[in-house]
C-alpha positions in Angstrom: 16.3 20.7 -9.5 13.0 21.7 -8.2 12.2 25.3 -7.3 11.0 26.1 -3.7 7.2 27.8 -4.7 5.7 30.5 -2.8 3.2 32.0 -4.6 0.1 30.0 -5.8 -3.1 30.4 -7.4 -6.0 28.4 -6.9 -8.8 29.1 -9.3 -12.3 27.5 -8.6 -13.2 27.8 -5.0 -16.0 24.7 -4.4 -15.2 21.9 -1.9 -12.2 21.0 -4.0 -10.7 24.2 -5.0 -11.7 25.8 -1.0 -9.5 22.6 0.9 -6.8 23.1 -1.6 -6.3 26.5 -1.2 -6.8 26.1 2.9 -3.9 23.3 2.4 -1.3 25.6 0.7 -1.9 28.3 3.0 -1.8 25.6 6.0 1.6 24.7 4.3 3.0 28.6 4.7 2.4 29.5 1.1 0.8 32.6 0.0 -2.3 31.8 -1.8 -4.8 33.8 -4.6 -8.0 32.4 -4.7 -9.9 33.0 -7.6 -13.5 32.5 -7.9 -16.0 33.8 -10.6 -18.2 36.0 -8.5 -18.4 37.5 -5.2 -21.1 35.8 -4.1 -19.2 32.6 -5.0 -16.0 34.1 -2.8 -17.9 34.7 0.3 -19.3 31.2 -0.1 -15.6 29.6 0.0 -14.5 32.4 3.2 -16.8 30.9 5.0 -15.9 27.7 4.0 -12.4 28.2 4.8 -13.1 30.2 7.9 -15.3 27.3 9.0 -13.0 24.1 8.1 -9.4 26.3 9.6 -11.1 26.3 13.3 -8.7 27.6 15.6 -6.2 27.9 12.8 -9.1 30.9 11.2 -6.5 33.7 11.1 -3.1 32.6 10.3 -4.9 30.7 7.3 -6.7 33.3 6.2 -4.0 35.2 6.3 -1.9 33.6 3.6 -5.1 34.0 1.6 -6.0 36.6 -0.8 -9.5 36.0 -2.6 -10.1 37.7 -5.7 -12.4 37.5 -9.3 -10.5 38.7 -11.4 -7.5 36.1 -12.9 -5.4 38.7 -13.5 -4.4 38.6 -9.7 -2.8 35.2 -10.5 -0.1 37.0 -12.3 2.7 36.3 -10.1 1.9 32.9 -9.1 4.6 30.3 -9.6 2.2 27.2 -9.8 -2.2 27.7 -10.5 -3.7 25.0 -9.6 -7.3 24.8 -11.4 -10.3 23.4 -10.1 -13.0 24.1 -11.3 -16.0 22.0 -12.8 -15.2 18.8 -14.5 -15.7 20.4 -18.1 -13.2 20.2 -21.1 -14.9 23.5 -22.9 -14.5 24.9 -19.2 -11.4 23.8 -18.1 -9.5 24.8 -21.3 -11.0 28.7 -21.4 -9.3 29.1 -18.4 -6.3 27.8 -19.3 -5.6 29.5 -22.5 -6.6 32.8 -20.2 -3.9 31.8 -17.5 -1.3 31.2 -20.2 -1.8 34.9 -21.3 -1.7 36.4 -17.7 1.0 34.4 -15.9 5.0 34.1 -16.5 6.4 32.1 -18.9 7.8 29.7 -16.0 4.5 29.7 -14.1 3.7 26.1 -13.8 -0.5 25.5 -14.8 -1.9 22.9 -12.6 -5.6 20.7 -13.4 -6.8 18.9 -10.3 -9.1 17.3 -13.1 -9.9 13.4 -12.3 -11.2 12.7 -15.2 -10.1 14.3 -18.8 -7.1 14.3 -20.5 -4.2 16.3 -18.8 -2.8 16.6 -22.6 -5.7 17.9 -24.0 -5.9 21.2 -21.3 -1.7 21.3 -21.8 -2.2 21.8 -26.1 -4.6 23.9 -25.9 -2.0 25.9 -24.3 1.2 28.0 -25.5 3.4 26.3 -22.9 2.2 22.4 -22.7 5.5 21.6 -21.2 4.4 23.4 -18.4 1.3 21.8 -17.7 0.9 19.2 -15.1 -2.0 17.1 -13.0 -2.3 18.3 -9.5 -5.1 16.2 -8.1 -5.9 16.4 -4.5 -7.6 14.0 -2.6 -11.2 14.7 -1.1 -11.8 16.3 1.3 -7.9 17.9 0.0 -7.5 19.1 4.4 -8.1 15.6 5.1 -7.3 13.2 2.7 -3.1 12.4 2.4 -2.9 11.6 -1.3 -2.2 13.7 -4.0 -2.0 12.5 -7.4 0.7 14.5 -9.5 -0.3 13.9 -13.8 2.9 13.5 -16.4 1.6 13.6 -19.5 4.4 12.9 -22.4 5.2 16.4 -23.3 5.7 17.4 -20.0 9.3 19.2 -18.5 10.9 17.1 -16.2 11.3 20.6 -14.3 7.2 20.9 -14.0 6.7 17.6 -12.4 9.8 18.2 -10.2 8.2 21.3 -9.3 5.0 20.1 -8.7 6.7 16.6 -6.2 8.5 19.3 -4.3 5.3 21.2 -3.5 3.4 18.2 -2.4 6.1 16.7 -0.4 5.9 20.5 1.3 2.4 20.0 2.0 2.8 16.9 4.0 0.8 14.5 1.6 1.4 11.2 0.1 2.4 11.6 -3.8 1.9 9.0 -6.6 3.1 10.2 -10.3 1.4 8.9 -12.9 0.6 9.0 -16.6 -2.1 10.7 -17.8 -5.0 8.0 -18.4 -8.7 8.5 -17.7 -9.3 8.3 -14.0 -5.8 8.0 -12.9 -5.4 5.4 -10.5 -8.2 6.2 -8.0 -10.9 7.6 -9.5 -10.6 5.2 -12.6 -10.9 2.5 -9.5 -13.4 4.6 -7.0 -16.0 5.7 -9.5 -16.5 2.3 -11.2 -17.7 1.1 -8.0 -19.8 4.0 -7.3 -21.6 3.5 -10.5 -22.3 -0.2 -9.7 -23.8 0.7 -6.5 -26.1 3.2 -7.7 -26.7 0.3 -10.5 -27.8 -2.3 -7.5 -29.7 0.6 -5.7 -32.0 1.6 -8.7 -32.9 -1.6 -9.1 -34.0 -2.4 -6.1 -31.7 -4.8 -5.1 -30.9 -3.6 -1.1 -31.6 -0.4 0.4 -29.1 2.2 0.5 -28.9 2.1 4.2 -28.0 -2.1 3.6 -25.5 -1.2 1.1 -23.6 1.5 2.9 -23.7 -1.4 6.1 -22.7 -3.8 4.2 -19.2 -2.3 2.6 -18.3 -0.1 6.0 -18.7 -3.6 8.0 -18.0 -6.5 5.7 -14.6 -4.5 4.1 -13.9 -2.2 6.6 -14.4 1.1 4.7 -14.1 4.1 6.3 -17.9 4.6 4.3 -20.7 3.3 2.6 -20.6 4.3 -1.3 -23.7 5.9 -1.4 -22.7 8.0 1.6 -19.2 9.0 -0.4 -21.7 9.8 -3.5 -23.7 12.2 -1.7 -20.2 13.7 -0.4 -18.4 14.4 -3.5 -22.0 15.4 -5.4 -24.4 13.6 -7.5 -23.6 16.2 -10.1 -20.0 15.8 -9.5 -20.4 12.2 -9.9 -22.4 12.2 -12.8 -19.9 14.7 -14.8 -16.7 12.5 -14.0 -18.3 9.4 -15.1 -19.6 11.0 -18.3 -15.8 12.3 -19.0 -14.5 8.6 -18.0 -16.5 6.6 -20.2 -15.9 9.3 -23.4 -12.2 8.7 -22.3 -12.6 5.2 -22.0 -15.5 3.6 -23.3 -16.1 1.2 -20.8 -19.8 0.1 -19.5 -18.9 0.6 -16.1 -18.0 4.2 -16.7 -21.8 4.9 -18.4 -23.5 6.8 -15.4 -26.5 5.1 -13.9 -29.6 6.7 -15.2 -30.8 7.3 -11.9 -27.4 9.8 -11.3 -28.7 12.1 -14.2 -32.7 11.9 -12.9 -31.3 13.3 -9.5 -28.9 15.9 -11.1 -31.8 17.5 -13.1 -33.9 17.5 -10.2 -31.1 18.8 -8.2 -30.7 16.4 -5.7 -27.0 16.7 -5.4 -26.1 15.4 -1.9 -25.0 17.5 1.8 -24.2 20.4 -1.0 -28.3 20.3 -1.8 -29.5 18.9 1.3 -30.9 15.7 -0.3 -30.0 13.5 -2.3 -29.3 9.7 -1.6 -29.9 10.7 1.6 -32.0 13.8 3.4 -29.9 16.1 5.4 -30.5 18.5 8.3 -30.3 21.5 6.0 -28.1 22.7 3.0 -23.7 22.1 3.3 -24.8 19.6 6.5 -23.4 16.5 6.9 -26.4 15.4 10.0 -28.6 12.7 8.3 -32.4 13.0 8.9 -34.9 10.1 8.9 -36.9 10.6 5.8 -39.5 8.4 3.8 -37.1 5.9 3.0 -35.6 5.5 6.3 -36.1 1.9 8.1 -38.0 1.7 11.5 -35.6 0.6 13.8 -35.2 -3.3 14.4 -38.3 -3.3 12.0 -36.7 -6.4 9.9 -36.9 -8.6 13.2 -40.9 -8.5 13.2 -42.5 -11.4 13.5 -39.4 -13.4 14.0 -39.9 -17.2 15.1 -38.5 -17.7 18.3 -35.1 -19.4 18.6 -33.8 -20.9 21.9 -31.3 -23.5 20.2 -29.2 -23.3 17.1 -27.4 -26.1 15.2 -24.1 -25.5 13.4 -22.9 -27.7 10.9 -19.0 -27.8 9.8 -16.4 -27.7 11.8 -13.7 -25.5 9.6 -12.5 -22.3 10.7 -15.4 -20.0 10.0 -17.8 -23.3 11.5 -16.1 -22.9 14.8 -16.1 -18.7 15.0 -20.0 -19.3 14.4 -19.9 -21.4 17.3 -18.2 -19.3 19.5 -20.2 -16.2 18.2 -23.8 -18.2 18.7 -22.4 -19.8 21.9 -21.1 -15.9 23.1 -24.8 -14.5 22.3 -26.8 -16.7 24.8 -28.2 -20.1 22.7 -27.6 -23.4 23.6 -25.6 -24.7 20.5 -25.3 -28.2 18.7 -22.4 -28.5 16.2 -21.7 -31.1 13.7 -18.4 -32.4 12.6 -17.7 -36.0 10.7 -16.0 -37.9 13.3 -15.1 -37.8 16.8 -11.8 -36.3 16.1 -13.1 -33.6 14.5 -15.3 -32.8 17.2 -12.1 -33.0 19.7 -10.9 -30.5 17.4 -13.4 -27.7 17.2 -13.6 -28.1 20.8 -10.3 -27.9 21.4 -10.1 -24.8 18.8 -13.1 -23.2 20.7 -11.4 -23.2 24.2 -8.4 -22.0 23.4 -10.2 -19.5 21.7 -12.1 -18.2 24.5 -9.0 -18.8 27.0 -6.9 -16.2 24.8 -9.9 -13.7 26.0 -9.5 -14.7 29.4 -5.6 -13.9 29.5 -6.2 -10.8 27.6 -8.9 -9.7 30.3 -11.6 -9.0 27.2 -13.9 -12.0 29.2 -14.5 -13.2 32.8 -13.7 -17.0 33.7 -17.2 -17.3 34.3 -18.4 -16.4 31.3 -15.8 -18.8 29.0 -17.0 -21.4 31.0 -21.1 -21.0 30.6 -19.8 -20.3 26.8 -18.2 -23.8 26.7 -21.1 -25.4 28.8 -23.6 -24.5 26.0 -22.0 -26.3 23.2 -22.7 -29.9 22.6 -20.7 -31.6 19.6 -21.9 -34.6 17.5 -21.3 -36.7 14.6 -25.2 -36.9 13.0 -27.0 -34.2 11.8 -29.4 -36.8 13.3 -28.8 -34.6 16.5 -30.1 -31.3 14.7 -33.8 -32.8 15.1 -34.8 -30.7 18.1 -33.4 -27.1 17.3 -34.8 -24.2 16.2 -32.2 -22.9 13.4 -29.8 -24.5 11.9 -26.5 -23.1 9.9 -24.4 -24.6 7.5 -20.9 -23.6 7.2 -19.5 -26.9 5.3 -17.3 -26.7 1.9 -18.2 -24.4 -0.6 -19.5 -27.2 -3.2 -23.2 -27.1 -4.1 -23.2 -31.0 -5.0 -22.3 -31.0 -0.9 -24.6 -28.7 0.0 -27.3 -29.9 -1.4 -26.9 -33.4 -0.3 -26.6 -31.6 3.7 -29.7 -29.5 3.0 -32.1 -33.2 1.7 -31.2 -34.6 4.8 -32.0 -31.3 7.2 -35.0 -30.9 5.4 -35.8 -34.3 6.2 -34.7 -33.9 10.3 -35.2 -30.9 11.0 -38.6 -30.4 13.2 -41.6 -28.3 11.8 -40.6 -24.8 11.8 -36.9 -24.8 12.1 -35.5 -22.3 10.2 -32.4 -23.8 7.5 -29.8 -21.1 6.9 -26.4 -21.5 4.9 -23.5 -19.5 4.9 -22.6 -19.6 1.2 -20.2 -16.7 -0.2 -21.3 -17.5 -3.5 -23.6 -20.4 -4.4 -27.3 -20.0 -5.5 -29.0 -20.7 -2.0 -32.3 -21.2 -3.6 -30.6 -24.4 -5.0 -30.0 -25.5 -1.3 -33.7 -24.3 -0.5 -34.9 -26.2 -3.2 -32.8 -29.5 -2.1 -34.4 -29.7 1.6 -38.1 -29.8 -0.1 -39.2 -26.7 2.1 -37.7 -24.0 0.4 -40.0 -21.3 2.6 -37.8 -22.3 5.7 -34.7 -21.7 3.8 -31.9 -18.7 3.8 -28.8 -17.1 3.0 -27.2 -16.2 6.8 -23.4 -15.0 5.5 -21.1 -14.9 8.0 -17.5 -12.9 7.5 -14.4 -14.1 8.0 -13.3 -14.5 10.8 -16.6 -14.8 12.4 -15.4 -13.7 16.0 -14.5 -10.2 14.5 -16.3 -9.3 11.3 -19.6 -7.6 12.6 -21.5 -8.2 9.1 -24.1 -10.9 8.0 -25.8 -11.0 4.4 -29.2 -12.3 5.0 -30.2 -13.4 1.9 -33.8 -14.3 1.0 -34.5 -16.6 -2.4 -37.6 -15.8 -3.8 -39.3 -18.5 -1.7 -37.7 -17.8 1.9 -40.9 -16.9 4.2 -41.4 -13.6 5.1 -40.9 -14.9 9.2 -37.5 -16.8 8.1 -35.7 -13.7 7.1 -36.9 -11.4 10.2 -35.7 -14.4 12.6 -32.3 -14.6 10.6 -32.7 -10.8 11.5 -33.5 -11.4 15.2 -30.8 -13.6 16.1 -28.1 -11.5 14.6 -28.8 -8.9 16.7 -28.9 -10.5 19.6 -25.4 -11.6 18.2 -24.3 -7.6 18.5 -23.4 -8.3 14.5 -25.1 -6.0 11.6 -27.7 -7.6 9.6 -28.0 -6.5 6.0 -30.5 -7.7 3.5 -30.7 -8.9 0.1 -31.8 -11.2 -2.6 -30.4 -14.3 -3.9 -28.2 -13.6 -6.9 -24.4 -14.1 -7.5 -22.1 -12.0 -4.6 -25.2 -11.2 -2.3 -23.8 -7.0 -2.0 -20.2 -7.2 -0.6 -18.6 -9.8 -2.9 -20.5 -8.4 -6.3 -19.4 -4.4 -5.3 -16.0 -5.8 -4.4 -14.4 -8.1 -6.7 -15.3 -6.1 -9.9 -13.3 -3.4 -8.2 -10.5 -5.6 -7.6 -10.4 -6.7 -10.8 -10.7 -3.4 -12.3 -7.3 -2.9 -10.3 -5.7 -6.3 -11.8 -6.6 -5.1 -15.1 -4.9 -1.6 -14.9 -1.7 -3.5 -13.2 -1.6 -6.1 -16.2 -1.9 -2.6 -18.7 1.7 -1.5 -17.0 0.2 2.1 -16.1 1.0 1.7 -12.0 3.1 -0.9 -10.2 1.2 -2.9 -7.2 3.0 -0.7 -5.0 1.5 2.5 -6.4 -1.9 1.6 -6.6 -1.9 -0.1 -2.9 -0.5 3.3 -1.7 -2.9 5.6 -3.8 -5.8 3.8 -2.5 -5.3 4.0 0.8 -3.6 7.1 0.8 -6.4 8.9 -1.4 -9.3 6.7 0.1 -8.8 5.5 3.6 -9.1 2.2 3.0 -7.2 -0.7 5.4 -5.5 -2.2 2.7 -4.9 -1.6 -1.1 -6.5 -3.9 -3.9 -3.3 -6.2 -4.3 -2.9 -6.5 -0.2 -6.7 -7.8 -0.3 -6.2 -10.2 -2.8 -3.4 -11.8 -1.5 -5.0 -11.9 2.1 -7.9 -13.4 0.5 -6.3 -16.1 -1.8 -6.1 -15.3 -5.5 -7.9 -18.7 -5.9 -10.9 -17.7 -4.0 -10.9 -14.5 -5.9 -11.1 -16.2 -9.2 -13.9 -18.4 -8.3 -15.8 -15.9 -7.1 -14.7 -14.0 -10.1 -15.7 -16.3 -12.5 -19.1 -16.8 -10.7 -19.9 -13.4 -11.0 -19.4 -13.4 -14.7 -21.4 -16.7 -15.2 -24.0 -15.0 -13.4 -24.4 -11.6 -14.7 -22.8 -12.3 -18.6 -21.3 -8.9 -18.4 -17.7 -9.2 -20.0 -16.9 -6.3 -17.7 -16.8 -9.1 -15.1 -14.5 -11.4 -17.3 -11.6 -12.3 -14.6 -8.3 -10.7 -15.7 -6.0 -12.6 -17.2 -3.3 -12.0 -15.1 -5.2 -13.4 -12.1 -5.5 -17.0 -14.1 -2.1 -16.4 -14.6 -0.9 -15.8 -11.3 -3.4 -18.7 -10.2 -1.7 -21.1 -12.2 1.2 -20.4 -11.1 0.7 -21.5 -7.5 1.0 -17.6 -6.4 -2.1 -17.5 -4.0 -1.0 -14.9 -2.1 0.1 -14.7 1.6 -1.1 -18.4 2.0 1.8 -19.5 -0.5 4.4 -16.9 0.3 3.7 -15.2 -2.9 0.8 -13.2 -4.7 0.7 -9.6 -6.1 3.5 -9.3 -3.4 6.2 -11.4 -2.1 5.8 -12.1 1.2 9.3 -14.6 1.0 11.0 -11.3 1.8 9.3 -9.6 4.6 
C-alpha cells in the first residue's frame, strides 16, 4: 500500500527542477529545494515567486531553499533534476543514498538515460524510480513515473500516489531511452532543425506550418528555444548513445549554437531573438520577414478555376467563392456538377442556421460559382487549381491540357499532398507558371496552405499563390518541391516513430495517446491521428517519403502494412489502432 508523502526534496532548481518544486508545494507538501549555490537559489525564488502569482506566499511557504544536501535528510521522496548528465546525475545520487533514510524513495526526472544505471550506482536500487515531469511541470498534466526491473513495487506505488496527489495525468512505463514522449518529441525536433539548417523553409514557415496544418499548441522551433538549445542538444546526445538511432544524432547546427551560447528565452537568442534574457516577447531581428513581403509582385487575380469536384474540390470552392473571386469549377459530368453544387449549398445553409453567415452573403457566395464539364471553360481565368485524384499519370494528363487552355499568364497550381509537382509543371510545357498550392483538409476549416515552388515556378507565381491566400484569411507557408512539402515530412516520421515503439510492446495505444497529449498538448495522440487520417493514406505517404529521401529511418513500420492489409483503416472502416465498433 502506498505511503501518503509529506516531505520532499527537489535537488536542481532550473526551469525543470523550480515548477516541480512549485507543484509539490502547490499540492500542500513541504518542500527542500536544493541548488548548488546561492546565486543559483535566488535565481529559482524568483522564479517561483514570479510563476506562484497571487499564490506567492502560501507557496513559498511550503518551501525551504537550501545548498547544502544534507537538508534533504528527512525527505520521504528526492526528486533530482538536475542537468541531463550520467557522470552528474549519479554523484548526486550516491551522495543522497548516504544522507537520506533507508526508505527514502530517490527520484530522476531524467528524459533521457537509463533510470537503472543512476539506481546501481546506488546502495538501494530498489528504491529508485523515474519521476519525469512534464514542461513547463505547473502547466503541463503529464507525469511520466520510470519502473525499471529491480524496482520495489512499494517505490512505484509510492511514487503513483504522489502524482495522483498532485493532480497530474500518470503513465508508468519501463525504463527505455526517451520514454514515451521525449523518445517521440525529440526525434521530431531534430528533423526540424535538420530542414531549417538546410535551408529548406524559414523557421517562422515551419513553426506556421505545424501550429496550423496539425493543430499544435507550437511550432517546433518555438518549443526548442523553450526547453533550451543546450537542453536539446544534451538529451539528444544521451538518446542516440542509448539508442543508436540517426534521428537521435543532434543536428550540427544544435551544438554550433550551444557553443556560442544561443540557448533560447534562457539566453535571449537563439532560434529566435527575445526582448531580453528569461523573456518569452519575440523581437523582429535580421531574419525576421517583412510583413506580407511574399505577396510582392503578385499577378493580379480576379477569377479562379477549380478543377475536381471531391470533398476537399468543393471546400476550395467554397473557400475561393467566400474570399471574393468569381469561381469556375470542373467536374466530369453534369451530375457531378449537380452534386458539388448541391454539397456547396447545403454547406453554406448550415452557416446560415447556425447564424456564423448572413442570407445575403450565401447567396452572392453561390452567385459567383459557375460549374462545367470542360476544362475548355478554364480559358479565361486567371488561376487555376487542381484538386483531382492523387495519381500523377492523372495529373499530368489535367496539367497538358491546362497548359494548352489556359490564357497567357494564368497561374497553374495543384493541390498535391505528396506528388513531385515539378512533374505536373513539366507536363503543361510552362513550368514557370506552375505551383504547389496545398490545401488542408477540410478546406473550410484548416487555415494552412503549402505553397510550394519547383525549381522552375516564377518568382511572381509564388507571391500570387501568396496574395490570394491571404485574401482567403488562410496562412501561407513556403517551401520547395521535395517529398511531404513541411507538414507531412515532420509528421509522418513521428507517427511512425510511434507505430514502431507500439509494435516493440513497450506502451499500449492507449498509453502513448494519453502521454502525448497529456505531456504535450496536442489534440489528439499519434494512433487517434492515424486512424482519422486512414492508415492507407499514411502508408503511401509513408512509403513516399522513404522513396524520396532513402533514409531507412523512414522505412514504414511493419505493423502499419500489416494493419493495412488487413482492411483496418481506421475510423473509415470501424477499426484501426482503435476500435471504433465499440464506442
Amino acid at each position: 500500500m502506498a505511503r501518503e508523502l509529506n516531505e520532499v526534496g527537489v535537488v536542481g532548481l532550473g526551469t525543470a527542477g523550480a515548477g516541480i518544486a512549485e507543484v509539490f508545494a502547490r499540492a500542500g507538501l513541504s518542500v527542500t529545494a536544493v541548488e548548488v549555490s546561492d546565486e543559483a537559489v535566488a535565481r529559482a525564488r524568483a522564479a517561483v515567486e514570479q510563476s506562484a502569482g497571487d499564490d506567492r506566499d502560501d507557496v513559498l511557504g511550503r518551501i525551504r531553499f537550501s545548498t547544502a544536501l544534507e537538508d534533504l535528510s528527512a525527505a520521504e521522496l528526492v526528486v533530482e533534476a538536475v542537468p541531463e548528465r550520467q557522470e552528474l546525475k549519479a554523484g548526486i545520487f550516491a551522495q543522497l543514498d548516504k544522507i537520506c533514510g533507508p526508505d527514502t524513495v530517490l527520484a530522476t526526472n531524467t528524459s533521457s538515460l537509463s533510470v537503472t544505471e543512476l539506481a546501481v550506482g546506488t546502495g538501494r536500487p530498489s528504491k529508485v524510480v523515474g519521476l519525469h515531469f512534464a514542461t513547463p511541470a505547473k502547466d503541463a498534466q503529464l507525469v511520466q513515473i520510470v519502473r525499471t526491473a529491480i524496482a520495489d513495487a512499494s517505490a512505484v506505488e509510492d511514487a503513483v500516489a504522489l502524482v495522483e496527489r498532485l493532480g497530474k495525468v500518470q503513465v508508468t512505463v519501463g525504463d527505455e531511452p526517451g520514454f514515451i514522449v521525449d523518445a517521440l518529441l525529440f526525434g521530431y525536433l531534430n528533423h526540424a532543425v535538420s530542414m531549417f539548417e538546410n535551408g529548406y523553409a524559414s523557421r517562422e514557415d515551419i513553426d506556421a506550418a505545424m501550429r496550423f496544418g496539425c493543430g499544435l499548441p507550437k511550432g517546433p522551433l518555438q518549443v526548442l528555444d523553450e526547453i533550451g538549445v543546450d537542453t536539446t542538444y544534451d538529451v539528444l546526445d544521451a538518446l542516440h548513445q542509448e539508442s543508436g538511432k540517426r534521428l537521435h544524432a543532434p543536428s550540427p547546427v544544435l551544438k554550433q549554437m550551444k557553443t556560442a551560447g544561443l540557448l533560447g528565452r534562457k539566453s535571449g537568442q537563439g532560434f529566435y531573438t527575445y526582448a531580453g534574457v528569461g523573456s518569452a516577447e519575440v523581437v523582429a531581428d535580421a531574419a525576421t520577414p517583412t510583413p506580407g513581403g511574399a505577396a510582392e509582385g503578385a499577378r493580379p487575380v480576379q477569377s479562379v478555376g477549380v478543377v475536381g469536384s471531391g470533398t476537399m474540390a468543393t471546400g476550395i470552392i467554397e473557400v475561393v467563392a467566400k474570399g471574393g473571386y468569381d469561381v469556375t469549377f470542373i467536374a466530369r459530368s453534369d451530375e457531378k456538377v449537380a452534386g458539388v453544387e448541391k454539397a456547396l449549398a447545403k454547406s453554406l445553409d448550415k452557416q446560415v442556421e447556425r447564424g456564423r453567415l448572413e442570407q445575403s452573403v450565401r447567396d452572392e457566395v453561390l452567385g459567383r460559382v459557375t460549374g462545367a464539364t470542360s476544362v475548355e471553360a478554364l480559358s479565361d481565368v486567371d488561376l487555376v487549381i487542381e484538386a483531382v485524384v492523387e495519381s500523377l499519370p492523372v495529373k499530368e494528363a489535367l496539367f497538358a491540357d491546362l497548359g494548352r487552355i489556359a490564357k497567357a499568364g494564368a497561374v497553374l497550381a495543384t493541390t498535391t499532398s505528396s506528388l513531385p509537382v515539378i512533374k505536373c509543371a513539366q507536363a503543361s510545357g510552362r513550368p514557370a507558371d506552375v505551383v504547389g498550392m496545398h490545401f488542408f483538409n477540410p478546406a473550410t476549416v484548416m487555415k494552412l496552405v503549402e505553397v510550394v515552388s519547383t525549381v522552375s515556378t516564377a518568382p511572381d507565381v509564388a507571391a500570387t499563390v501568396h496574395a490570394v491566400t491571404a485574401k482567403l484569411k488562410k496562412v501561407a507557408v513556403s517551401c520547395s518541391d521535395r517529398a511531404g512539402f513541411i507538414v507531412n515530412a515532420l509528421l509522418f516520421p513521428y507517427l511512425n516513430d510511434a507505430v514502431s515503439m507500439l509494435a516493440s510492446h513497450y506502451a499500449s495505444t492507449t498509453e502513448i495517446d494519453t502521454a502525448v497529449k497529456a505531456g504535450l498538448g496536442y489534440p489528439m495522440g499519434p494512433f487517434e491521428l492515424l486512424d482519422v487520417v486512414g492508415n492507407d493514406v499514411s502508408l503511401a505517404i509513408e512509403q513516399e517519403l522513404h522513396t524520396e529521401f532513402r533514409d531507412p529511418a523512414l522505412a514504414p513500420a511493419p505493423l502499419l502494412e500489416h494493419l493495412v492489409t488487413a482492411g483496418y483503416l481506421g475510423r473509415k472502416t470501424g477499426r484501426g489502432f482503435h476500435d471504433y465498433t465499440k464506442r
